[in-house]
C-alpha positions, 0 to 999 in steps of 0.5 A: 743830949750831947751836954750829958757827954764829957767834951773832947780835948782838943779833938781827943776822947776819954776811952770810955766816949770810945767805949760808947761809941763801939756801944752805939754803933752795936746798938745801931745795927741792930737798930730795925726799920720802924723801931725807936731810936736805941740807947746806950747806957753810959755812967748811969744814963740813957744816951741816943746813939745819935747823940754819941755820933755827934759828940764824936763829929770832930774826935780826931782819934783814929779808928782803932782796925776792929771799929773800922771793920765794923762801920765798913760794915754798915757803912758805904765806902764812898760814905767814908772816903776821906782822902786820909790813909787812916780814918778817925772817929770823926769821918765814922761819927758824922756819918753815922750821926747823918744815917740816924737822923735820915732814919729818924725822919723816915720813921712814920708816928702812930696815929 
């Protein structure tokens, strides 16, 4: 699904990859236990969040104060340490995208 997500330039993203990312991370807090991994709506598709955290793994762009606040929210400090005074889009996607994918595997299939 990352193919249907324009690539970085040299470590930037387009705005509207930052937009998805803010969409994605909304979309992952409400995401609740046993529900199907949510979407986001990005032009005119239906994107897994967790393809939009791993797209933004390597965005060196830095986390804009309201984003921050909201990923501090969800996510563990200790989680998010990066020995940077500033954290970038990158140090919240990778594990954002790591959160998906341990929530993913704890999702039990109807039989």
């Amino acid at each position: 699904m990352t193919r249907l997500l324009p690539a970085l330039h040299e470590g930037h993203a387009p705005v509207y990859l930052h937009q998805a990312f803010s969409d994605a991370l909304d979309a992952f807090e409400g995401w609740e236990h046993r529900m199907d991994e949510p979407l986001v709506e990005f032009e005119g598709l239906s994107i897994p969040i967790s393809s939009v955290f791993g797209r933004m793994r390597s965005c060196s762009d830095l986390l804009p104060i309201r984003i921050l606040e909201d990923v501090a929210a969800i996510v563990p400090e200790r989680l998010l340490a990066s020995g940077e005074e500033q954290l970038t889009y990158a140090d919240a996607a990778r594990v954002l995208r790591a959160l998906c994918v341990e929530r993913l595997r704890n999702v039990e299939i109807p039989r």
